[in-house]
C-alpha positions in Angstrom: 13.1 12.0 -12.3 15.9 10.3 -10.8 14.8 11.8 -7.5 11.2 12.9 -8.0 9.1 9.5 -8.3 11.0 7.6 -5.2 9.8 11.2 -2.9 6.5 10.5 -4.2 6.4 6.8 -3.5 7.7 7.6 -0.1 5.2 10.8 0.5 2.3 8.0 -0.3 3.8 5.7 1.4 3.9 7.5 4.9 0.5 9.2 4.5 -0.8 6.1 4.1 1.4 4.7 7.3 0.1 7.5 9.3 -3.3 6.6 8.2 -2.5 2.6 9.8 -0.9 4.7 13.0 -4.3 7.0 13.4 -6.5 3.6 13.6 -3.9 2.1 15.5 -4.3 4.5 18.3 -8.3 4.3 17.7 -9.3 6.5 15.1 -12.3 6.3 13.4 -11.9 8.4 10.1 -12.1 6.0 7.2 -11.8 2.8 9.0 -15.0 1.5 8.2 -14.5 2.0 4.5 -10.8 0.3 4.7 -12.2 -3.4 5.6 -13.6 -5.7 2.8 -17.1 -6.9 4.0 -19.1 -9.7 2.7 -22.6 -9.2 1.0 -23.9 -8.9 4.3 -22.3 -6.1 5.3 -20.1 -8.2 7.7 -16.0 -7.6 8.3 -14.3 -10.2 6.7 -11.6 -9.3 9.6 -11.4 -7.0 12.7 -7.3 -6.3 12.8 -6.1 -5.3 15.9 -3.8 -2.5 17.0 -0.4 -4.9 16.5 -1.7 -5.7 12.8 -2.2 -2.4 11.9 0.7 -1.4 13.6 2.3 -3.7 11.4 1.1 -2.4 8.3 2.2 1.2 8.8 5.5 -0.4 10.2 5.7 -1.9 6.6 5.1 1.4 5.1 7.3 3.2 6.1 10.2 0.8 5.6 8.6 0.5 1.7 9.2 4.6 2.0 12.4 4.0 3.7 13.7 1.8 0.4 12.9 4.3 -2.3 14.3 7.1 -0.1 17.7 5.2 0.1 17.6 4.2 -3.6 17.6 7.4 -4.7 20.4 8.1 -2.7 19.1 10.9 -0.5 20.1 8.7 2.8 23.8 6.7 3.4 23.4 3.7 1.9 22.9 0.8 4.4 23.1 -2.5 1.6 23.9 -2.5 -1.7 21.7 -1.0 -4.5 21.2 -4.2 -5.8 19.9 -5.6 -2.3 17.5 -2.3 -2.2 15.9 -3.0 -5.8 15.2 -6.2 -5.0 12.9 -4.7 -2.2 11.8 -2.6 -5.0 10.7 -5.1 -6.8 8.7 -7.3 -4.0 7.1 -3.8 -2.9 5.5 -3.5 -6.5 4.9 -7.1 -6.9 2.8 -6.7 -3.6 0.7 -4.1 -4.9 0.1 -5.0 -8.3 -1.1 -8.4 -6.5 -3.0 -5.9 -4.4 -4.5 -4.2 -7.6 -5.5 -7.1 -8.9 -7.6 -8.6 -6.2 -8.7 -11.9 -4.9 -11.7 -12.4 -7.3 -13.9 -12.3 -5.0 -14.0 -9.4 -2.7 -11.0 -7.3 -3.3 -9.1 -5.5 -6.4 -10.1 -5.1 -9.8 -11.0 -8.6 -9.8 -13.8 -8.8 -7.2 -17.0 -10.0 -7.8 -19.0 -8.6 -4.6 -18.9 -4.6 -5.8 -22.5 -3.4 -3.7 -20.7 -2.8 -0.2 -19.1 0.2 0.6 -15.6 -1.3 0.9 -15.9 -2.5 -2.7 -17.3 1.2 -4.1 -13.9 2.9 -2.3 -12.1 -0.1 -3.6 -13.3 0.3 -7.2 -12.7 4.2 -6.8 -9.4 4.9 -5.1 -7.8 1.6 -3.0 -7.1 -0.7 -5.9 -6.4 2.2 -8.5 -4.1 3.5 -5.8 -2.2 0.2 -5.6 -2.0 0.1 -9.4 -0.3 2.9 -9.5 1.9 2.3 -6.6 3.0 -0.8 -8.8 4.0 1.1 -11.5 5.6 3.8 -9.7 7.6 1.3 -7.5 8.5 0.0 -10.8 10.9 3.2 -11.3 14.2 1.5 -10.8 13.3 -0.8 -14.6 14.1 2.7 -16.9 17.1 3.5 -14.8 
């Protein structure tokens, strides 16, 4: 376990930065689903190839942090430095999970628009669990 939970956060993590790095470069596959609309139907942003370049930048470094706290890289800081970031990454998804109570996470009240059905389904779930896996370093 030690080992097996921080090479599944990190596999998640990088599928989903490689997601970010597909749309970066102009991918279509998903990308409409991925960005909260209003009840109108309209983007409630448009983020550009730096932001989403960004996010997956992100990613990978939250990948990068369980990778070196389970020890399968040199360490680079101290352990106590790297759970920190632990901790922050799962505080950033369970905020993630729980929404803005309006149009994202398990809080949202507009749930007719696509974003909010995949939200609802898989993207909030997703980050719920991320939370809790991320959350690994409590039982060591």
């Amino acid at each position: 376990m030690n080992v097996v939970l921080p090479l599944l956060n990190a596999a998640v993590f990088l599928l989903l930065a490689m997601l970010h790095l597909y749309w970066m470069i102009g991918g279509n596959w998903g990308y409409h689903a991925a960005i909260p609309t209003d009840g109108n139907g309209r983007k409630l942003f448009r983020p550009g190839p730096v932001a989403t370049f960004a996010v997956a930048l992100g990613l990978i470094l939250f990948a990068l942090v369980n990778i070196l706290l389970a020890g399968l890289l040199p360490p680079v800081m101290p352990k106590e430095y790297l759970r920190i970031s632990l901790m922050i990454i799962a505080g950033i998804f369970l905020l993630r999970a729980i929404g803005d109570f309006r149009y994202v996470g398990f809080s949202k009240r507009f749930r007719k628009t696509r974003f909010a059905e995949m939200d609802s389904k898989f993207y909030s779930p997703l980050c719920l669990v991320l939370a809790i896996m991320n959350s690994w370093w409590l039982i060591q």
